[in-house]
C-alpha positions in Angstrom: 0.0 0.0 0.0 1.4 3.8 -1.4 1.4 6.3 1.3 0.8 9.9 0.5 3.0 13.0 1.8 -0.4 14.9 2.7 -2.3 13.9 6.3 -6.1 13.7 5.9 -7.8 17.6 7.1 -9.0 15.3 10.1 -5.6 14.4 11.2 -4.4 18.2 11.4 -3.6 19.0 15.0 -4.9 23.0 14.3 -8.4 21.8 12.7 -10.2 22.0 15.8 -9.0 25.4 17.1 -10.5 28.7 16.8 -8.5 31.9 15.6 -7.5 32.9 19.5 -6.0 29.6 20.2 -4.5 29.2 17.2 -2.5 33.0 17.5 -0.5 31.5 20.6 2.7 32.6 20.9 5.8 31.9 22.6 5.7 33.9 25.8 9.2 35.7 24.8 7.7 36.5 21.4 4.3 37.9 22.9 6.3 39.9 25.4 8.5 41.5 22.6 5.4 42.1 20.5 3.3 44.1 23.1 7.0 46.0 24.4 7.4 46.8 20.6 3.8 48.1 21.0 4.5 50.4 24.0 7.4 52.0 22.5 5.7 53.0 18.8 2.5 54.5 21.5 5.5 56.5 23.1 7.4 57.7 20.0 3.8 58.6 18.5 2.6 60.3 22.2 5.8 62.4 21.5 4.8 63.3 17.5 1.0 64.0 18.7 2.2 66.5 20.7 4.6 68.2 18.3 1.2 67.7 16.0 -0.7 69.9 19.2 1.7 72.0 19.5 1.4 72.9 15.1 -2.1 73.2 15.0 -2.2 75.3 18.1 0.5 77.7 15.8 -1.8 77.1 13.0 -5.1 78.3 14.8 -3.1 81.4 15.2 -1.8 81.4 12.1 -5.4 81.8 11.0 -6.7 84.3 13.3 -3.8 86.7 12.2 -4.1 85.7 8.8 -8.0 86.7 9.2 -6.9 90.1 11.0 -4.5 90.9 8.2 -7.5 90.3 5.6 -9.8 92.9 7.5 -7.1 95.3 7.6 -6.2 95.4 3.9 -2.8 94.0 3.9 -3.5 90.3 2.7 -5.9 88.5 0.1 -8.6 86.3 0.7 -6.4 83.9 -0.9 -3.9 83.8 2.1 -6.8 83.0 4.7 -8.2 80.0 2.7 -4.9 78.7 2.6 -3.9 78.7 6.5 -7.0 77.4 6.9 -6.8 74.7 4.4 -3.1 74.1 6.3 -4.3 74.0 9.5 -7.5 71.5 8.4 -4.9 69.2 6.9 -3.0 69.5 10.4 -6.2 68.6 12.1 -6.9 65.8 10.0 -3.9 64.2 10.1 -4.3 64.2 14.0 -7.7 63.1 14.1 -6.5 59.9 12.4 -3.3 59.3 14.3 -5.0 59.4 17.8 -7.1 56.5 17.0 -4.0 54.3 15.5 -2.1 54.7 18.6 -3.6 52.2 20.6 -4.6 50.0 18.2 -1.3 48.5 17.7 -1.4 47.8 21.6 -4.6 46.4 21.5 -3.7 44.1 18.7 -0.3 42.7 20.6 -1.9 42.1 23.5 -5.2 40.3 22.1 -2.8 38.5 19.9 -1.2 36.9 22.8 -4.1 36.1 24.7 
């Protein structure tokens, strides 16, 4: 009788498991995962608040831009684009706040 390289679907040992025990890691592995985690939230807790710090700058930007509009000395032109600058700003950190922890969240539930 031939015997084939490939084991029957009911003799895999992973068939029975569901996603969460199947994701198991090494406890090493898991633990460098959800560090690795920690440190991109601190190197992006440091970049959101350079981001604050911008669109705080670019609010004012606006306002003066605004006042310098009123008073003759710049175009309308000028405003729409520091506050098309500072939109972009607050986009981009409206969609990096939320990304933060979901890296951690994913590490950890990984390792479950």
């Amino acid at each position: 009788m031939l015997r084939t390289q490939r084991k029957p679907s009911w003799l895999n040992k992973s068939s029975g498991r569901n996603k969460f025990t199947h994701s198991r890691k090494h406890p090493l592995a898991a633990v460098k995962e959800v560090s690795d985690a920690l440190m991109r939230i601190e190197k992006t807790t440091q970049r959101l608040d350079i981001a604050f710090s911008r669109v705080e700058a670019l609010e004012h930007t606006v306002e003066n831009a605004a006042l310098l509009f009123e008073n003759g000395v710049a175009n309308y032109l000028e405003v729409i684009t520091a506050q098309g600058i500072l939109l972009q700003s607050q986009l981009d950190l409206s969609l990096t706040l939320p990304l933060t922890s979901i890296g951690l969240w994913e590490a950890v539930g990984n390792n479950l």
